[in-house]
Every structure is written in C-alpha cells, then in structure tokens.
C-alpha positions as CSV (number, residue, x, y, z in Angstrom):
1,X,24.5,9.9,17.1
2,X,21.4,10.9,15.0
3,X,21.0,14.3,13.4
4,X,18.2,16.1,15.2
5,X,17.0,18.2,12.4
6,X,17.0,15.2,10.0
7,X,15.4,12.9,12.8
8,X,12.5,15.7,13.4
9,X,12.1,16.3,9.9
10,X,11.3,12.4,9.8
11,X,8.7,12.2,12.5
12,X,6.4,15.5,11.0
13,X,7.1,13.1,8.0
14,X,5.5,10.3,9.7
15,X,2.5,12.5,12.0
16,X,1.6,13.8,8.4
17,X,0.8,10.5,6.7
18,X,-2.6,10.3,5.4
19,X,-3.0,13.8,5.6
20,X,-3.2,15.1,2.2
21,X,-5.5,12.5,1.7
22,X,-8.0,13.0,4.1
23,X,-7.3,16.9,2.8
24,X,-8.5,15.9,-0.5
25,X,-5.0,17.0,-1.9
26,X,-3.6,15.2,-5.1
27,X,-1.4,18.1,-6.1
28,X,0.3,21.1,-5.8
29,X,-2.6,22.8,-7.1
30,X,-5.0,21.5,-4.9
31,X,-2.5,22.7,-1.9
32,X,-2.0,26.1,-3.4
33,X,-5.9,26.6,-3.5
34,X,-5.9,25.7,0.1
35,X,-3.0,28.1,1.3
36,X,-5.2,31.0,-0.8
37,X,-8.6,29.8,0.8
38,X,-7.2,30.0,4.2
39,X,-5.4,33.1,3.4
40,X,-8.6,34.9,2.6
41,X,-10.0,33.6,5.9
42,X,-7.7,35.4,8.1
43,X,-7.5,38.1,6.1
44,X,-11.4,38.4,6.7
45,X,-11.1,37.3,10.5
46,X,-8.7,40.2,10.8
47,X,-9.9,43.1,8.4
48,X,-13.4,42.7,9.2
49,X,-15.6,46.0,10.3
50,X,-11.6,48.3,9.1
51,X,-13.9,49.6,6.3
C-alpha cells in the first residue's frame, strides 16, 4: 500500500520539474523576490481606486 500524502507529494515533485528554470530561479532569493512581486500585484489588483 503506498502513502497517499508521500505519493502526491511526489508527482507535484515530478509536474514541477523544469520549473524554476524556465522561472529564472537559482535560489531562494530569486523565489522570495517573486512571492514579493506577486504580492504587490494583488495587492494593487485589489486596493486599487480604495484611496
């Protein structure tokens, strides 16, 4: 019997292969600058026009 949390955990593995390279991601920096980028984009998407 397989573990189902260890045998999803294993196929996002596998559909995210390639991923952070095609991202342009080498490191953590380079993901936390993403997370922040698209942070500030919904925060725009929803603040927008609440001046």
């Amino acid at each position: 019997m397989v573990n189902a949390a260890k045998y999803s955990f294993l196929k996002m593995q596998k559909a995210f292969v390639g991923e952070a390279e095609r991202l342009g991601l080498k490191n953590e920096q380079d993901v936390a600058k993403m997370v922040d980028e698209i942070r500030q984009e919904l925060w725009k998407e929803r603040y927008a026009g609440n001046d």
